[in-house]
C-alpha positions in Angstrom: 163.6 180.9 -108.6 165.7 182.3 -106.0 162.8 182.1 -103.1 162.2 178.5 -104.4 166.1 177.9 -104.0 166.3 179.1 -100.1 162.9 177.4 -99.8 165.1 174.3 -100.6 167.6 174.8 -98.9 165.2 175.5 -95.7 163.8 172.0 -96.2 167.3 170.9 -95.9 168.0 172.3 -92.8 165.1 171.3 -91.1 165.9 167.4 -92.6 168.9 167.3 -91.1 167.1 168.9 -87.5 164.6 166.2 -88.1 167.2 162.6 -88.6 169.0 163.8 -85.5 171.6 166.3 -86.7 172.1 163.6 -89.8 173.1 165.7 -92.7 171.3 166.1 -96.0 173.8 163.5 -97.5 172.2 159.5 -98.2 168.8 160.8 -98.3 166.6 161.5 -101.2 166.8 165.6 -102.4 163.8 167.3 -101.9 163.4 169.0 -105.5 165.1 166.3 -107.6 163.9 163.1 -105.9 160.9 163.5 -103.6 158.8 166.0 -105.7 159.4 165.0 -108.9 158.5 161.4 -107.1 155.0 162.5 -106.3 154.6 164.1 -109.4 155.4 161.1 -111.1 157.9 162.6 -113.3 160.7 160.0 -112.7 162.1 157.7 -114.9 161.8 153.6 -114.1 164.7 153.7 -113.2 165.0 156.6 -111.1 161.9 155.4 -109.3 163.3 152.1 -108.8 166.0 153.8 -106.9 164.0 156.2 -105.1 161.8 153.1 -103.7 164.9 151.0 -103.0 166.0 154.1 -100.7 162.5 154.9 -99.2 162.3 151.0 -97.8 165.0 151.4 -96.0 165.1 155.1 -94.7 162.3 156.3 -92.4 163.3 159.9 -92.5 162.6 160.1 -96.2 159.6 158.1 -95.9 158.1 160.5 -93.3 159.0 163.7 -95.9 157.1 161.9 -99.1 154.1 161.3 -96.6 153.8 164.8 -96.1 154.5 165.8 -99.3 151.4 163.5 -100.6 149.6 164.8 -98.3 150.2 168.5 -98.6 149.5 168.0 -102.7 146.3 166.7 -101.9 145.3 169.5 -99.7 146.7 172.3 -101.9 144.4 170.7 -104.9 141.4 169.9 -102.4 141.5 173.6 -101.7 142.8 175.4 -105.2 139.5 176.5 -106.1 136.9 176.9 -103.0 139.9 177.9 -100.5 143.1 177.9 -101.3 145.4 177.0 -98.0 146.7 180.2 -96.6 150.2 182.0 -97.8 150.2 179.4 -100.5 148.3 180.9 -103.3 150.2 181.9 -107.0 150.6 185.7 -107.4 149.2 184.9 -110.4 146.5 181.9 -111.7 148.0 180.0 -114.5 144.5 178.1 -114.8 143.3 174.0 -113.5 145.4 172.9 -116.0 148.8 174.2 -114.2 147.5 172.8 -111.2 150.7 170.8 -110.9 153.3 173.4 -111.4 151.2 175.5 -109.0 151.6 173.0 -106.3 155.1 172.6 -107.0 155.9 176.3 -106.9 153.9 176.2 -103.1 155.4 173.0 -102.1 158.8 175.0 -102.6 157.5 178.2 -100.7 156.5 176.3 -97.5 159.0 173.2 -97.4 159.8 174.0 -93.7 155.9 173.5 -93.4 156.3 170.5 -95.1 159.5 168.9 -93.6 157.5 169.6 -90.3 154.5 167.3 -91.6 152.1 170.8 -91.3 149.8 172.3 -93.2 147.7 175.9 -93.2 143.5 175.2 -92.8 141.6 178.6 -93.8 138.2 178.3 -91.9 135.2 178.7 -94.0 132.0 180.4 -93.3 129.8 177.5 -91.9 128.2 176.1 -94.7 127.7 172.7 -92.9 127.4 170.8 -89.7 130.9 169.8 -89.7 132.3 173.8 -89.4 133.9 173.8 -85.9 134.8 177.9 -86.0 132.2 179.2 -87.9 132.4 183.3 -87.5 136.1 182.8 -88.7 136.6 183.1 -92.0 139.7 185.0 -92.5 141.2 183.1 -89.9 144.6 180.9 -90.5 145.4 177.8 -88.5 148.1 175.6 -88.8 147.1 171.4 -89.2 149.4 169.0 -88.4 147.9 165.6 -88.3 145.2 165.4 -91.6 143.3 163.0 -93.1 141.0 163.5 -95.9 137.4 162.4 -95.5 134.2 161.9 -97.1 133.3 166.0 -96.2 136.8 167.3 -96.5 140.0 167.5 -94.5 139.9 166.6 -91.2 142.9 167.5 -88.1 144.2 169.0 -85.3 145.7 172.6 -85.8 148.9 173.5 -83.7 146.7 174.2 -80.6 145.5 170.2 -80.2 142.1 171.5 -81.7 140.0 169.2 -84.0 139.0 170.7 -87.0 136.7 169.6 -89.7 134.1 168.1 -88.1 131.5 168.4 -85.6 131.5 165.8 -83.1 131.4 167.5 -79.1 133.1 166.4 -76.2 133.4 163.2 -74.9 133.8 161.7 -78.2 136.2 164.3 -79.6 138.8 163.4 -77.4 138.6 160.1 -79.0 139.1 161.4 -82.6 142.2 164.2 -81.0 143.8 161.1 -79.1 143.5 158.9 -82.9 145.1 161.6 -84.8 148.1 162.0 -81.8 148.6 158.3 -81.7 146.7 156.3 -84.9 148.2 152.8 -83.2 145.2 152.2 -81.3 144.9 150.1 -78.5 142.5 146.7 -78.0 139.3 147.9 -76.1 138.8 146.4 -72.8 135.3 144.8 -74.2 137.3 143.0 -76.7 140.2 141.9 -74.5 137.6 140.2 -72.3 136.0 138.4 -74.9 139.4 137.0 -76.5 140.2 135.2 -73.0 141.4 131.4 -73.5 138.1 130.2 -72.5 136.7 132.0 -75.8 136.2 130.0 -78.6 138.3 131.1 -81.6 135.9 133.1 -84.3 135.6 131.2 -87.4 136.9 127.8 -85.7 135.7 125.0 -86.8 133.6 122.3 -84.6 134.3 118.6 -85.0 130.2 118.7 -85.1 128.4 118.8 -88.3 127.2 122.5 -87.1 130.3 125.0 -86.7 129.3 128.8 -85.6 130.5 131.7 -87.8 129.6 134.6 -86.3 129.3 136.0 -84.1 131.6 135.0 -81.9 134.0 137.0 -79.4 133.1 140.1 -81.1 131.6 143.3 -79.8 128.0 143.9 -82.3 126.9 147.7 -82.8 123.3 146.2 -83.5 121.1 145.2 -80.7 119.5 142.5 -83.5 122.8 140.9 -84.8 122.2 138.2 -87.9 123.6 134.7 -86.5 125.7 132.6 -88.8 126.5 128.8 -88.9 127.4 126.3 -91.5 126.6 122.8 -91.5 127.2 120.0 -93.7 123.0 118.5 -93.6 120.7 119.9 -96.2 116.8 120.6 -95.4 117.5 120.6 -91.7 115.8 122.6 -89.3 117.6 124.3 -86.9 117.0 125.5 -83.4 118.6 128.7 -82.3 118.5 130.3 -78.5 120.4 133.4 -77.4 120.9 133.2 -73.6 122.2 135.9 -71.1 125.4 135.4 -68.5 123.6 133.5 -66.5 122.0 131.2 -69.3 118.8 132.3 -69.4 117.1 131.9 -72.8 116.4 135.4 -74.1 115.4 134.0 -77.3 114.6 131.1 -79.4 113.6 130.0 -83.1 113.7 127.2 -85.4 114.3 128.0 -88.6 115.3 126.3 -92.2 118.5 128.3 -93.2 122.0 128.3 -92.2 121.4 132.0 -90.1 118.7 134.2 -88.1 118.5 137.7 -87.2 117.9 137.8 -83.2 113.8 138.6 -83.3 113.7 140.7 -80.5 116.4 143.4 -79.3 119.3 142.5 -76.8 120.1 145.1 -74.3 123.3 147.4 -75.2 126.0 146.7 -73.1 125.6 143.6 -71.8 127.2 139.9 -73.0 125.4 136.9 -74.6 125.8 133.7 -75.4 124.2 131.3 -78.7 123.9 128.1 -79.9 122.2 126.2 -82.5 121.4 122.4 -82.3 119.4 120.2 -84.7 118.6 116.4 -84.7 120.8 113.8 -87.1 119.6 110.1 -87.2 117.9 110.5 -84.6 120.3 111.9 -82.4 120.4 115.5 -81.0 123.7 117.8 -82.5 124.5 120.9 -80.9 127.1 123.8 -81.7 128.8 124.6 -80.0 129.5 120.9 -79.0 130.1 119.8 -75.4 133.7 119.6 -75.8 134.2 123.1 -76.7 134.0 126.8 -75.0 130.6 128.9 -74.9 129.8 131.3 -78.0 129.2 134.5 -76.7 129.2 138.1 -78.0 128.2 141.7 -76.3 126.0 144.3 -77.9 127.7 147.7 -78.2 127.0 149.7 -74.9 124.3 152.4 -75.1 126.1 155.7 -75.4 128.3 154.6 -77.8 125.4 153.8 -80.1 124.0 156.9 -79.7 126.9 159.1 -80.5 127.3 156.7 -83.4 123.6 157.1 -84.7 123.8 161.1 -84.1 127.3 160.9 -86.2 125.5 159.4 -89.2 122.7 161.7 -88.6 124.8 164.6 -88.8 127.0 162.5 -91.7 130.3 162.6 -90.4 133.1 160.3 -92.4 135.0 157.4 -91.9 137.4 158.5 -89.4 135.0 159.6 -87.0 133.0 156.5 -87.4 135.5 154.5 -87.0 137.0 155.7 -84.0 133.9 155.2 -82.2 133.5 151.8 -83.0 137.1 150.8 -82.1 136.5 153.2 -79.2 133.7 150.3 -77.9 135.0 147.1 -79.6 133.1 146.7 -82.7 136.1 146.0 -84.7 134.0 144.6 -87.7 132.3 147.6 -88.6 135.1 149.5 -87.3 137.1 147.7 -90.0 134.9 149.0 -92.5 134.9 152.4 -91.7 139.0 152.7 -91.6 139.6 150.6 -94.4 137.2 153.4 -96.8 139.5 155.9 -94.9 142.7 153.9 -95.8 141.2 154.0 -99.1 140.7 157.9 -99.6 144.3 158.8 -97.9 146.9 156.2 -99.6 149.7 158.0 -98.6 148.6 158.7 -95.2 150.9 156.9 -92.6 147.7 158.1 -90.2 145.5 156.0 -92.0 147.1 152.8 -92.8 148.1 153.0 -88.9 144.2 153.2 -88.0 143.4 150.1 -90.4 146.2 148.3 -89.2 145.0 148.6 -85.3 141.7 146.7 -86.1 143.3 144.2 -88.5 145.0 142.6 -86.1 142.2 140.8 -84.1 
């Protein structure tokens, strides 16, 4: 108990380094707020309190993210590879597992006031072992995530670890991790200019376009969606290129198509759909209103992507890639599963939250 208590107290210290020089004093305490917090042993009432505090303080918010996080990765790694310096002198069996993380939490709080954690490398069992030959070796992460294969983040030395993806890419995962508020893509930006008609906006005509429209697509066949307010119409659908020439055409009885023929990566497109009411011709999108247009993801971005799914690499490495070229749909897809495996990770809901808001 007395290591546990100057353990404490070293989390203290480094609190008060960490709010600016801000002393220990209006913010939650470490053992009798923020662990039995994550443990879930507070009362209603207690909790209440503790949440009423974390909304408003950022310092204490930052310590129970790392705190969650640390659990996680202390249980993720009890049984196969328990993180380094923080194994029980003596096993107290899976049931314990709680006191057991408790005790370590209490053993390493400057580790966990710092938002760090200790990776032991593995012998390389799969493709996503980036030191194999290094088994006994110690590195300390700090910036995790947990993903479909494990934990995955940069140690001390700005090195990803966790999975396999090679330089260029990488430097897109290490610069996520560093900075999770990621910026619009260029290939978006262009496509959202004022003369870009609104996705989802409807047209005055009985045809409205769904999608897609202003997006980036990370198939070179995209499926085409429209609604209309006729039934048993037949619809005419052509796919031009920047200069508006017809790259495609079919007529067909639904409300969508899936482009026949593959688009070339990289490069922008517009579509349009038109049919014939009373007589008269109706096209969307109408005279009155921009060009539909979308681009196809470029080339080498689709490759990387296909040889990360061959290798099967998770959602943060996916995702990244598809922000990385403006395919913020399936991008979306792939952070919010991340999102979804790391609730407490202020990393993850920061990735989510960069594609959400286009």
């Amino acid at each position: 108990m007395e290591s546990k208590a100057i353990s404490v107290a070293a989390a203290r210290a480094l609190r008060r380094q960490l709010s600016n020089g801000e002393g220990a004093a209006g913010h939650l305490d470490f053992e009798s707020a923020l662990m039995p917090y994550v443990e879930n042993a507070l009362s209603q009432s207690e909790r209440d309190t503790a949440e009423r505090h974390l909304a408003e303080c950022a310092v204490c918010r930052r310590e129970l993210d790392d705190l969650a996080s640390f659990r996680r990765a202390f249980e993720a790694n009890a049984n196969a590879a328990p993180i380094a310096a923080m194994r029980p002198r003596r096993s107290v069996g899976p049931r314990r597992s709680g006191t057991r993380w408790l005790v370590a939490a209490a053993a390493v709080a400057a580790f966990i006031a710092g938002g760090i954690i200790v990776w032991r490398s593995r012998p390389a069992t799969t493709a996503h072992q980036t030191t194999p030959g290094t088994a006994s070796a110690s590195v300390p992460l700090v910036a995790i995530v947990h993903d479909a294969n494990g934990i995955v983040g940069l140690d001390a030395a700005g090195r990803l670890r966790g999975t396999s993806i090679s330089a260029p890419w990488s430097m897109l995962v290490v610069a996520a991790l560093r900075n999770p508020d990621l910026a619009v893509p260029p290939e978006v930006a262009a496509l959202a200019s004022p003369a870009v008609q609104v996705r989802g906006a409807s047209s005055k005509s009985v045809v409205s376009l769904i999608e897609p429209v202003g997006i980036v697509v990370a198939t070179t066949q995209p499926l085409l969606r429209w609604s209309s307010t006729l039934t048993r119409a037949t619809y005419r659908v052509a796919v031009f290129d920047a200069d508006m020439h017809p790259v495609v055409r079919a007529a067909v009885r639904s409300d969508s198509w899936q482009v026949s023929a593959p688009l070339v990566p990289g490069r922008t497109y517009f579509w349009e759909v038109s049919t014939v009411v009373n007589g008269e011709p109706v096209a969307a999108p109408g005279p009155d209103e921009p060009q539909s247009r979308f681009t196809v993801l470029r080339r080498d971005l689709a490759d990387a992507i296909a040889a990360a799914h061959a290798r099967g690499e998770g959602h943060l490495v996916l995702g990244v890639l598809l922000q990385s070229g403006g395919a913020l749909d399936d991008a979306r897809r792939e952070l919010q599963a991340l999102a979804d495996a790391n609730p407490d990770s202020s990393i993850a809901r920061r990735l989510l939250a960069s594609v959400q808001r286009r």
